[in-house]
N, C-alpha and C positions, 0 to 999 in steps of 0.2 A: 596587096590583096584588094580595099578598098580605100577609099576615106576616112574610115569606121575604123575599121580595122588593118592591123600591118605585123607583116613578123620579123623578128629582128634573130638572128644566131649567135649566141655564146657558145663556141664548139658545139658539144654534142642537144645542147639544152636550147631550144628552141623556147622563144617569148610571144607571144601574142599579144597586141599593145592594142587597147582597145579606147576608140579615143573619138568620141563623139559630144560634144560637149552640148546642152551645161552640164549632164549629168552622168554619162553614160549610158541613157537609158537603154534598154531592147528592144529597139524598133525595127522593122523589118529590116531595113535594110543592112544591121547592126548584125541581128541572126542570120542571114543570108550570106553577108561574107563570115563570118563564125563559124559555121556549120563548114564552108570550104575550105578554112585554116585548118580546124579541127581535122577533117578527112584529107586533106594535100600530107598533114603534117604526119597521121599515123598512120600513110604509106609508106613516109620518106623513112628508108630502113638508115640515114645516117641521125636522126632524130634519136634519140633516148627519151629525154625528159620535155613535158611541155610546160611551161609557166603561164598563167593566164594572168595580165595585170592590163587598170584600167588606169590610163591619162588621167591627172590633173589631181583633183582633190577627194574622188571620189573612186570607189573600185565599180560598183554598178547597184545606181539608186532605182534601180525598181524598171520597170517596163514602159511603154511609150502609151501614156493614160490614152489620147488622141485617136488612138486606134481600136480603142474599147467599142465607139460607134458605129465601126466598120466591117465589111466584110474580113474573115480571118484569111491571111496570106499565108500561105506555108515559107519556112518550116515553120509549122509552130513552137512555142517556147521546149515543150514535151518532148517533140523530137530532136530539138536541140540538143536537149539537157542528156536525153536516153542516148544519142551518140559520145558526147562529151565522157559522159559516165562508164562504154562501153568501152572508150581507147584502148588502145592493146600498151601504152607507155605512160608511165607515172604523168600527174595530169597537179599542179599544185596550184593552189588560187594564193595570190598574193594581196591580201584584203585589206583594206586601209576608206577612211571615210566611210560614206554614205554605203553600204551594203544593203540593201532592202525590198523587199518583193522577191522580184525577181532576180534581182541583184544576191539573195541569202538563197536561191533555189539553186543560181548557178552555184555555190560558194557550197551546197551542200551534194550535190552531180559531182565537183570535182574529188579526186581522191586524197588531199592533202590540202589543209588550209594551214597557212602563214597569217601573222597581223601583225599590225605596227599599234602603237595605243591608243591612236584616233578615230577605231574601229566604232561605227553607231552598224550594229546591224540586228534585223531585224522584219519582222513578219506584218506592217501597216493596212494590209489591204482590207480587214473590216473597217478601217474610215469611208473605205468607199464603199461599202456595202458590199464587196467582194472577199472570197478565201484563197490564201493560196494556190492553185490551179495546175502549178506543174512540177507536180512532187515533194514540194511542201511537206505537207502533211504526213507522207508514207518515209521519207528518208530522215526527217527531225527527229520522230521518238523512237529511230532504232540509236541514237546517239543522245541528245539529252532527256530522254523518259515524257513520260505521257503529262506528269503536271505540268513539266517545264512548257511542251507544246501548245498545250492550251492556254495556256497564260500568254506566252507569247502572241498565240493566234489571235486569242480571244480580246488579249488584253490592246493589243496593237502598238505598244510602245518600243522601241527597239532597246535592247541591252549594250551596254558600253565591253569596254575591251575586257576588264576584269571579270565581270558575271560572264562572257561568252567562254573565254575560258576556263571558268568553272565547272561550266555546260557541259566541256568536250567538243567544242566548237569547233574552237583551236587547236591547233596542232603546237605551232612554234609561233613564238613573240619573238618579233621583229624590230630593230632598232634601224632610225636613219630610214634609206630611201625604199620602200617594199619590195620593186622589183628587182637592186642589188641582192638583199638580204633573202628571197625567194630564189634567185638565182645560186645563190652561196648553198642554201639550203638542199637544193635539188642536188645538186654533187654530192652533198651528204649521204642522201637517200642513195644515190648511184652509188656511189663508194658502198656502203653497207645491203646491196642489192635488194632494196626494198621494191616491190613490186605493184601495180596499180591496185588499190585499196577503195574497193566500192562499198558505199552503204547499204546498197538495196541487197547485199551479199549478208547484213550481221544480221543476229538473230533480232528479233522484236521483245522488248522487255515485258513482262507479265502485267495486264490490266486487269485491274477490278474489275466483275460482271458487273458493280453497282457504279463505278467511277467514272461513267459517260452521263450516265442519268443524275446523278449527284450533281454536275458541272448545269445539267439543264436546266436542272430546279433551282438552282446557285443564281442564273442569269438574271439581273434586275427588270422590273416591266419593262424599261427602255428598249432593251437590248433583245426581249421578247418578241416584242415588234415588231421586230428587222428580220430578217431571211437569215441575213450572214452567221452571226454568231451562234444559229443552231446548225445550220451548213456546216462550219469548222468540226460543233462536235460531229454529227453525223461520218464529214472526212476520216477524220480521226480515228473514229469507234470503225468505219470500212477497214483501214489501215489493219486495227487489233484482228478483224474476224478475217481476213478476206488476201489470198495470193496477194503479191507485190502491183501485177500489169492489171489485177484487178482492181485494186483502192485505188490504180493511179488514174482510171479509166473512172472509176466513180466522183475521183475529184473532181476531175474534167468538169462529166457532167452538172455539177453543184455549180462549178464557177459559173456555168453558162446562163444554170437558173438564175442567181444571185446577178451575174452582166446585165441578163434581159429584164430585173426585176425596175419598179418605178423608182424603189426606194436608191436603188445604185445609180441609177440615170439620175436620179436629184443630188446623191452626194455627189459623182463626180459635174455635172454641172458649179455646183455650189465651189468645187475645189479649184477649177478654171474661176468663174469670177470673183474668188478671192483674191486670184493671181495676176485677173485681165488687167488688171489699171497698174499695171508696173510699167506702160510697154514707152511709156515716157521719161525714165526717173533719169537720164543722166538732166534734163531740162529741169527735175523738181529739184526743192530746198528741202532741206531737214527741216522738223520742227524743234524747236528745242524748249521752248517756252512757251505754253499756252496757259490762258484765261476761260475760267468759268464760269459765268453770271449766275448766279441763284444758285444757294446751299441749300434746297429742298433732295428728296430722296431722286430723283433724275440728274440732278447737276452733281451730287457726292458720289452717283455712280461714273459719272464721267469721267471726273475728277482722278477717280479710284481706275479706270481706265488710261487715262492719260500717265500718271505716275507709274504705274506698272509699266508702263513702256517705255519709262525712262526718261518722258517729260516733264520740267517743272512747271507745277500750276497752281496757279493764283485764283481762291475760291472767294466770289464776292458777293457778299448779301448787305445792302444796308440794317439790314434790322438785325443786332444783336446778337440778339436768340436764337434767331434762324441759321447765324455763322456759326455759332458757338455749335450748336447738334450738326452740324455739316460736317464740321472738322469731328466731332465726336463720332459722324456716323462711316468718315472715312477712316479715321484710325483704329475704328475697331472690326469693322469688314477685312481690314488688310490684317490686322493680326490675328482675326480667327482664320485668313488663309494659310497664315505661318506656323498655325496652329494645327491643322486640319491637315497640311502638307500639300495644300494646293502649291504653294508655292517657300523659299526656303526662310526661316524667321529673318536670315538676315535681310534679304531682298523685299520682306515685307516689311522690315523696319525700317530700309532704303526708299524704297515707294512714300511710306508714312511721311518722311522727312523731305519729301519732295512737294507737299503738297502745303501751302501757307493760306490765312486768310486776309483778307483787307474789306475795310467796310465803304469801299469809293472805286472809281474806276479810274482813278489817276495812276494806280499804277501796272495799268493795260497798254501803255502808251508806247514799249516795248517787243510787246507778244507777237510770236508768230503767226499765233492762231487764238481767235477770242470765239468762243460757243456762248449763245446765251441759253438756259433753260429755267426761264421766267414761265408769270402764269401763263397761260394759252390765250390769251387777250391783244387784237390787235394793236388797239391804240397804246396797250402797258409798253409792246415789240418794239415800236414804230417811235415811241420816246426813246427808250432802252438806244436805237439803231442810230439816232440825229445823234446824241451821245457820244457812241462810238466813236463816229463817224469821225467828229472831230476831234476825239482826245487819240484815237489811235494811230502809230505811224503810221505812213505808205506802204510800208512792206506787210503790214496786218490783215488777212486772212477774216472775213466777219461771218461766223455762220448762226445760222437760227436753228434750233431744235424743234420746231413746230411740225408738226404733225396735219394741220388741217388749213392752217393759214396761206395765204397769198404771198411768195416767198419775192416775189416783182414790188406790193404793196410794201414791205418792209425793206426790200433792200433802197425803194426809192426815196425813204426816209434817212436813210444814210448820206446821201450825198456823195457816193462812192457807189454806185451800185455793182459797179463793175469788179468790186471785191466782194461783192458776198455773195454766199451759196444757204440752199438748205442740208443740214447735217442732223438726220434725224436718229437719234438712239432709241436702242427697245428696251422698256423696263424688263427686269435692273440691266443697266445699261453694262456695268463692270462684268455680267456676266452671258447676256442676249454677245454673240457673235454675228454680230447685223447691222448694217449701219446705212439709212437708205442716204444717196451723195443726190441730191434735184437742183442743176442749177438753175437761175432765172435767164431771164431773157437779155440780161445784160452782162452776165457774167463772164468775164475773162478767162481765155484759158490760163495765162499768167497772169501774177500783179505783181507791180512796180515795186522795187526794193528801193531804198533808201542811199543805197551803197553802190546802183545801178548794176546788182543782177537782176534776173527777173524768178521767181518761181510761181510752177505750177500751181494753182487752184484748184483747193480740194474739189471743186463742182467740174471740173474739167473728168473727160473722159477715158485721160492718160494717168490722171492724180492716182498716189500708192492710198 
């Protein structure tokens, strides 16, 4: 068929291998041949069953974000889905990984879902200030009910294998490879003459007249703000009032408001430069060990950043006091997460244990990565940085947290300028998702390893 997509024959069961990497996502060109398989395949009267499985580690993560600021190409996802859905032959998704967006829209179009237990699927598109868009909304609560949807929508997290079966998601759990085990499956169905099983066919479960509004007033200020999460319920509540091609027709339109709105153009921007500085890493290093100058409330948040991600850090304050309430203020930030359920007690009492203090900088002479977050004072930096300079390896990474200071003026106090960047945190840094990278005028895009690799520099424009 294409690149994208290919069919392969198990006698009577035809497979669709959908195989576009890294993700699978539904990019044009992805639905374009899709939409051809699908229609080649539910002429071909030696076809029976159709299996839909995607390459690699995922079944299909969502839609092709890149094309959100584009004109729309037909088919669009809609009429994808509306033909998929309409096949005249058993039609089975074989779900495994990454399922999401548009990936759980196809997944709910098809007439039969399979999974194996690595299943993440799931409804993400309020992170980007988007809802659901092409069917979503109208085919979810004739199968998992109207709370489960909204939570889902609303909430944006995807459900693992066991809750989706709970849901009604799933059909049959799958062991081993998905599209064997989907293919095994599909005989079953053939053997016992099960016939194409559409959702937009079952009834719609009974909603509250109060339970669309209840969910509105539910929504926190944050999420008041945004377009999207009152868009979902809106979807939603079309869904309960309104024909099938009608709510689907009103989704539509919401996505589009919610596409064109500022607030979605800023998340997915935001979601791209999260991701742009990766476009280097087989060149970067891990870090494994970093250093934090100053146990005041910006270096414990650091600190408390760093550990959560699974590096060890070394928090340094000469003054006593200062180290002692640093490690006090990281050990208990992390356990009211393990608390809170931000994050799981174990993993907050793994973080906690990753984080040591020292009241010298001899033992930075190591680290991958050394951050200072001293007073905002030139001349305090610019000591702080000769320091460094000398006590730490070659392979050490130097950056400054400063915020207003001349990031050229401190790194040339190092004597190594060519290792240091500015890395600037926003209060509280453990939980601000923001980190501006400014390198100087002499900074490297690599520095020198000690062991003669070389790795990337945070201040570099390829750095993760």
């Amino acid at each position: 068929m294409s690149a994208a997509v290919a069919i392969e024959r198990d006698g009577g069961i035809a497979v669709i291998m959908l195989d576009y990497p890294p993700v699978n996502a539904l990019a044009h060109a992805v639905r374009t041949a899709l939409l051809a398989a699908i229609e080649r395949l539910d002429a071909d009267s030696t076809v029976q069953a159709i299996v839909l499985h995607g390459v690699g580690r995922n079944f299909i993560a969502g839609a092709d974000i890149t094309e959100f600021d584009q004109p729309g190409q037909p088919p669009r996802l809609n009429d994808l889905l509306s033909r998929l859905e309409a096949c005249g032959k058993p039609v089975i998704a074989a779900l495994h990984g990454a399922t999401l967006g548009g990936g759980a829209e196809t997944a709910l179009a098809c007439h039969y879902r399979a999974a194996t237990a690595d299943l993440k699927l799931g409804f993400p598109e309020v992170t980007l200030g988007l809802l659901p868009g092409a069917g979503g909304t109208v085919r979810l609560p004739r199968v998992a009910g109207w709370q489960a949807s909204l939570e889902l929508m609303i909430g944006g997290k995807p459900v693992e294998f066991e809750r989706a079966l709970a849901l009604g998601l799933i059909d049959r759990a799958l062991d081993g490879d998905p599209r064997t085990g989907a293919v095994a499956w599909a005989r079953e169905l053939l053997a016992a003459g099960a016939l194409p099983r559409r959702l937009r066919e079952l009834p719609l479960p009974a909603a509250a007249p109060e339970l669309f509004a209840a969910w509105r007033s539910s929504l926190p200020p944050a999420a008041r703000r945004l377009p999207a999460p009152g868009h979902i319920i809106d979807a939603l509540q079309a869904a309960a009032t309104r024909p099938f091609e009608q709510a689907l027709d009103r989704a539509r339109e919401l996505f589009e408001e919610c596409r064109r709105s500022n607030e979605s153009r800023a998340l997915r921007y935001l979601f791209f430069a999260e991701r742009g500085s990766g476009a280097d890493r087989d060149a970067a290093s891990p870090v494994a060990s970093a250093g934090v100058v100053g146990a005041g409330t910006m270096g414990a948040g650091i600190a408390i950043s760093l550990a959560s991600a699974g590096i060890n850090v070394t928090l340094v304050d000469a003054e006593p006091e200062s180290l002692a309430a640093g490690l006090a203020r990281v050990a208990s930030i992390l356990e009211g997460s393990g608390r809170k359920g931000r994050m799981t007690p174990k993993a907050a009492a793994q973080a906690t244990a990753r984080v040591r203090g020292a009241a010298n900088l001899d033992g930075l002479a190591s680290a991958d990565l050394v951050i200072e977050a001293v007073f905002e004072n030139l001349a305090v930096k610019q000591e702080l940085f000769a320091r460094l300079g000398a006590i730490c390896g070659p392979r050490t990474v130097l950056a400054t947290n400063t915020s207003t200071l001349d990031v050229d003026a401190i790194a040339a106090a190092s004597g190594r300028a060519a290792d240091v960047v500015g890395m600037h945190f926003f209060s509280p840094a453990h939980v601000m998702r923001l980190v501006e990278i400014g390198r100087g005028r002499a900074s490297s895009r690599i520095s020198a390893r000690s062991d003669g690799r070389q790795t990337t520099a945070p201040g570099s424009a390829s750095s993760r």
